[in-house]
N, C-alpha and C positions, 0 to 999 in steps of 0.2 A: 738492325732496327733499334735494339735496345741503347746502343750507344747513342744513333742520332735522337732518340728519346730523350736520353739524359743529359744529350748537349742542349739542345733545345731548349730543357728547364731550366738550366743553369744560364743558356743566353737568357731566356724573358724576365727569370728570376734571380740569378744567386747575385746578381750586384744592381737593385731596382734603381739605382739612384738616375740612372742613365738609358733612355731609351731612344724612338726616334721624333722629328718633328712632329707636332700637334697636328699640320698639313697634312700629312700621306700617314700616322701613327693608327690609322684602322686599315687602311691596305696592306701593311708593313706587317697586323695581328694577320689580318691574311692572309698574309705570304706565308709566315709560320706556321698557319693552319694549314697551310695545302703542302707543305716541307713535310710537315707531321704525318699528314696522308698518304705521303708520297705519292702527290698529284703532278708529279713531275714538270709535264706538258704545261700544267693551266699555270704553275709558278712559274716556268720562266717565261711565260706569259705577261702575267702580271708582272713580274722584275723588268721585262722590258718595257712595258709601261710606264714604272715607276722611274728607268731610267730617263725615260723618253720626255716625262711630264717635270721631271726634276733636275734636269740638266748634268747627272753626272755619267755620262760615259756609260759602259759596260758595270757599272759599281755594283747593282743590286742582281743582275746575271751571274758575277763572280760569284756574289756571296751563295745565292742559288745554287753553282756549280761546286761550293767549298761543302755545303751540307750534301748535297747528292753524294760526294765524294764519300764522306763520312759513312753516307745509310751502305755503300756497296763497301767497306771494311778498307778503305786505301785514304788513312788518315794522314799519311808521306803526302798524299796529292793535295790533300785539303788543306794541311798547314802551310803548303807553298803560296795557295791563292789567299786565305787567310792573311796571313804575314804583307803579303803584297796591301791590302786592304787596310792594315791598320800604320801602311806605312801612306796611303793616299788620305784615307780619312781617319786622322788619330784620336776623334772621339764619338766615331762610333764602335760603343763597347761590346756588341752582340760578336764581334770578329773576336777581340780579345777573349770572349768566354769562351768559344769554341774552339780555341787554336788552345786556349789551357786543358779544355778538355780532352784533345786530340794529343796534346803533348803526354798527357796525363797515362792516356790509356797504350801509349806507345812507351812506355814505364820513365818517360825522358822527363823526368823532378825537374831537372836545371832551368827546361827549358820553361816548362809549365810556369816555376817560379819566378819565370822572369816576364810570361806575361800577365801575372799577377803586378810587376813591379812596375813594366810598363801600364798598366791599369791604374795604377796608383797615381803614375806622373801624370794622367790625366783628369782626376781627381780631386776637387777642390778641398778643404779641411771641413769638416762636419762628420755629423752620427755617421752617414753613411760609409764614407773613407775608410772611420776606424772599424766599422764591419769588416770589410774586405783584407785590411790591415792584420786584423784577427788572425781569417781565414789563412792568408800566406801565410804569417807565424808558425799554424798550427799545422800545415802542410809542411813544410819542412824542419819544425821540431820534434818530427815523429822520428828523424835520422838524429838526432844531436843537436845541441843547444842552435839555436840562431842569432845572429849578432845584426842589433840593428846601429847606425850612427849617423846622426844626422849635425851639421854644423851651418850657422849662419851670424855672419859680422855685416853690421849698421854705423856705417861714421854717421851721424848726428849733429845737427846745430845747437842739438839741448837733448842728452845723454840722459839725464838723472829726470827729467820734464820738471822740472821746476820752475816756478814764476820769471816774468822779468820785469815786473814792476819795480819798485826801489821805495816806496814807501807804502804804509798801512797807516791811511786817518795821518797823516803828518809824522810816523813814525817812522824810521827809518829801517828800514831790509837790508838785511847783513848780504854781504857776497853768497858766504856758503849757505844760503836760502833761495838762494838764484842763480837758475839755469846755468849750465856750463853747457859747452861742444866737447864733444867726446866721440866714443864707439862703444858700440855695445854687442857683446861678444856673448853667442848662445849654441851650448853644445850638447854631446849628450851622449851615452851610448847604453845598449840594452841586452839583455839575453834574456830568451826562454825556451820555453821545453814543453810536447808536448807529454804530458801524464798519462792520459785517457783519451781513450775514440772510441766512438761508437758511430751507427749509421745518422744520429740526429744529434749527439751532443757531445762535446769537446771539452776537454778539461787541461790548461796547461797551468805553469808556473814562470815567473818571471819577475826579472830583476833589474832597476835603471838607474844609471846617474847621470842627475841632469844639473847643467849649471850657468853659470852669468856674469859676465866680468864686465864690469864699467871703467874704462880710464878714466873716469871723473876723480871715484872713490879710493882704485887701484885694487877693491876687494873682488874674491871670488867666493861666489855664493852657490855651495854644493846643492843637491837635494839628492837622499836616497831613497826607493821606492822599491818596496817588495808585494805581489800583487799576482792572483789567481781568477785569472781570466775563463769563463765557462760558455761556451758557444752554442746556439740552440737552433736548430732548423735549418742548417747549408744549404738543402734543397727545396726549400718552399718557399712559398711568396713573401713571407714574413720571416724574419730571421731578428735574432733575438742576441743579447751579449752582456753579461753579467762580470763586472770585475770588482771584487772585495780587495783593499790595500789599505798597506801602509806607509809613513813614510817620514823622512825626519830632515829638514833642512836646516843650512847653517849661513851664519852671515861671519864671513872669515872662517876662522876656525873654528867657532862657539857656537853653539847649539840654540838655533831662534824657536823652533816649534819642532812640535811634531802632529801628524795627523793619522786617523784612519778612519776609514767609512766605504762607502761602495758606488762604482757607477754602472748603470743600467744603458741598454742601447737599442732601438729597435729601427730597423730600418723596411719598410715595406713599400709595395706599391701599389699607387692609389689606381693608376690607369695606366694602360700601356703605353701613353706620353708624359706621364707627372709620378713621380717617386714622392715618398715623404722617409725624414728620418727625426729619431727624436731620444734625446741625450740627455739623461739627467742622474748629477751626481747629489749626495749627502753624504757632508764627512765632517767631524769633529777637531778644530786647532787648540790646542793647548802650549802658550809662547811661555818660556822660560822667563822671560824679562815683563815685558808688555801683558799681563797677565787679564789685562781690561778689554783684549781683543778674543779673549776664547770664546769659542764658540760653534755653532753651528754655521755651516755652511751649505746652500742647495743652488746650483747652479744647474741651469736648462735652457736645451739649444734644441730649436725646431726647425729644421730645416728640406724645403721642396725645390727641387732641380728637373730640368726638362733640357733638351735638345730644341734648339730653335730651329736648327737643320742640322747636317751630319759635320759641318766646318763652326759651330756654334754655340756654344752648353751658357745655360743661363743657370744661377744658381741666388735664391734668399732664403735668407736666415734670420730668425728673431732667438733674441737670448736675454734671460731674465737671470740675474744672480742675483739672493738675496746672504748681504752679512747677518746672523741673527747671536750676535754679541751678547756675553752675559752683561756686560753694562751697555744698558739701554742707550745711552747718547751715543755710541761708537755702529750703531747696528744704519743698514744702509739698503737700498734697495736700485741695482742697476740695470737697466733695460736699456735694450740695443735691436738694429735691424742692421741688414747690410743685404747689397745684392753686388754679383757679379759675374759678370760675363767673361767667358773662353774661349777665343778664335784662332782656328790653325790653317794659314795660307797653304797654299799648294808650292809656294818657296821651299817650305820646311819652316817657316817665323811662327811660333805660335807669342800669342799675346794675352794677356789675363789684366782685367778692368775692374776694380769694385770700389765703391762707397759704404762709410758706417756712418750712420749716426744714433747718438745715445745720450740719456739722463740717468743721471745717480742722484736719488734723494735722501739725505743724512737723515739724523734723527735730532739734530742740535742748530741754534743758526750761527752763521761765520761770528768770526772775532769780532767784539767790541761795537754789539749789534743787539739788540734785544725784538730783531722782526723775524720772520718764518726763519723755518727750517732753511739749510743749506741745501742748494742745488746746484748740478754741476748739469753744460751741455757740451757735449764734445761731436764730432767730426773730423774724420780721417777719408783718405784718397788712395789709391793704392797703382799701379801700375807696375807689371812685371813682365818679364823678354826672356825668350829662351828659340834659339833654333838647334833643329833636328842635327843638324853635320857638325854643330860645336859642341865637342864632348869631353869628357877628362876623364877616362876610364867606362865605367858604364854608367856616370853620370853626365848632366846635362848642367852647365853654370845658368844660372837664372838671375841676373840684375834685377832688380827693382828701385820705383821711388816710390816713398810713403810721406805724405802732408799728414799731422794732425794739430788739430785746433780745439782746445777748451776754453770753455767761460762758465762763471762761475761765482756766487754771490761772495767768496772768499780769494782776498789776490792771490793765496798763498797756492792755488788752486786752477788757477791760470796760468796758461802756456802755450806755444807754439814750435813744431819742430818739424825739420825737412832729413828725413834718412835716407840713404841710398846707401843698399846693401847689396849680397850678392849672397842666394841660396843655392843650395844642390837636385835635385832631381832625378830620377832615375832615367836614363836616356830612352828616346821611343824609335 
């Protein structure tokens, strides 16, 4: 009992971001309720119901039969029906908790680890992600360093996003002010460790280099990053993530800045169909060259995700950065929304959909202008494709195409560019 206890909490809670549709999301609380009670009978009751009202099959009797299996100690039976589950419905995550949990308490690290990994593939980027992200680190850094790497290449119609205008007020725009076609090349890899564990708080060490390579310019631009990540609450509804860093980037081989400061992470959940997370860093730039851009930096991202049904995750996001420059004309203020939707056919096609749009307000107005401040308005498009049986190891290749579109009271400032890239994923 005490294991399906702990699975339990870990399905409703240890990853809020994701739960089920808003429709059946109070039947679904008590389903869980009566799994807890070991009301046997009256749950797969109700799971027939739910199947019955919601059109999937046997789905919610499974998951019923995966927990039963769990409370009578034959976790071998559960992760079978589990695994089956998260291979019909890939983003419903309560399967994924419980099959980590099972793998967990079956001493099987590899496997646990990996549906932490497939957890992730399902995952959109936000607070909540890098919770979970945490977590798996700090699970398998308790054995020895862990090595993350992640690569993504972007051919581009305009690499560097520079204008394509050709003149300013009758003046004329030099080429190398204006947009090129390129590819843009983004890598990265990382290690850490974890230090300390206890039952509520987690302390590791970690190390990454990440970088960026434009054939526009031909340069590669390093960043190093050393960084102590401290985990709070694994098993409550709230969960907390604290990383103090540092870090020093380079444009070619020279040294452009360095930074440190600290970001904070909380991810909780509001209702057992709406999660919230919320992401806010301050850190200090100090550039070698451009000495008019130091400054303070506070970037923050809020972000609430739900299940629209169990083949469906919707996800929005607002993010507010602000530059707070020691000279006052270079400081700036950008705020963004975005929302995006995740659907995975019963083919194996999963599809991912989102929209941004955002303003950045300067503190200065454009060139050869004496009216308001500079403002910029941008819009971007995203579409990205991955199926389940195309794999390249125990990743998944992910295509995508990306539109973004600026305007802006400065030409220098406007642009338009179409990428298609191709990222990795961990395969589900």
């Amino acid at each position: 009992m005490r294991l399906l206890k702990t699975a339990l909490i870990v399905s409703a809670s240890l990853v809020s971001l994701y739960f089920v549709t808003p429709s059946y999301s109070a039947t679904f609380s008590d389903l869980q309720t009566l799994i807890e009670g070991q009301n046997w009978g009256d749950a797969e009751e109700l799971a027939r119901h739910l199947d019955q009202s919601e059109g999937h099959g046997d789905f919610f009797a499974a998951y019923v039969a995966a927990t039963r299996a769990i409370n009578e100690g034959q976790c071998v039976s559960a992760v079978a029906i589990l695994d089956a589950l998260t291979v019909s419905k890939p983003n419903f995550v309560p399967a994924y908790e419980l099959a980590y949990v099972c793998y967990s308490s079956l001493g099987d690290e590899g496997s646990a680890s990996h549906k932490l990994d497939q957890l992730l593939a399902v995952m959109p980027e936000g607070p909540q992600r890098q919770v979970v992200q945490q977590l798996k680190r700090n699970l398998e850094g308790e054995d020895g360093l862990v090595t993350d790497i992640y690569f993504d290449v972007a051919p581009s119609t305009n690499a560097d996003r520079q204008t394509s205008a050709t003149d300013l007020h009758g003046l004329p725009i030099t080429d190398s002010s204006r947009g090129h076609a390129g590819a843009i090349l983004r890598g990265g890899i990382g290690w850490s460790k974890t230090l300390y564990r206890s039952n509520s708080v987690t302390l590791a060490g970690g190390f990454k280099v990440d970088a960026e390579y434009l054939t526009v310019d031909g340069l590669l631009n390093p960043r190093l990053t050393a960084e102590l990540p401290v985990s709070f609450g694994q098993l409550d509804n709230t969960k907390f993530l604290a990383t103090p860093f540092a870090s020093a980037a380079f444009r070619g081989r020279a040294l452009d800045y360095t930074s440190v400061g600290t970001r904070g992470v909380v991810s909780a959940a509001v209702t057992d169909a709406v999660s919230l997370g919320l992401s806010s860093s301050v850190y200090y730039l100090d550039y070698q060259e451009r000495d008019y851009l130091d400054g303070l930096r506070l970037d923050n991202t809020l972000a609430v995700s739900w299940l629209l049904n169990p083949a469906n995750l919707i996800t929005l996001r607002g993010r507010v950065d602000l530059d707070v420059t020691k000279v006052q004309r270079h400081q700036t203020v950008d705020t963004a929304i975005l929302a995006r939707i995740d659907h995975s056919m019963v083919s194996g096609l999963l599809i991912g959909t989102e929209a941004e749009l955002g303003r950045r307000f300067h503190s200065e107005a454009p060139p050869l202008s004496f009216g308001p401040d500079q403002t910029d308005t941008y819009f971007s498009v995203k579409v990205d494709l991955s199926h389940r049986a195309i794999t390249m190891g125990p990743f998944m290749p992910s295509p995508y195409y990306k539109y973004t579109r600026q305007w802006s009271d400065n030409v220098f400032y406007e642009f338009e560019s179409h990428d298609i890239g191709i990222t990795l994923r961990a395969k589900l």
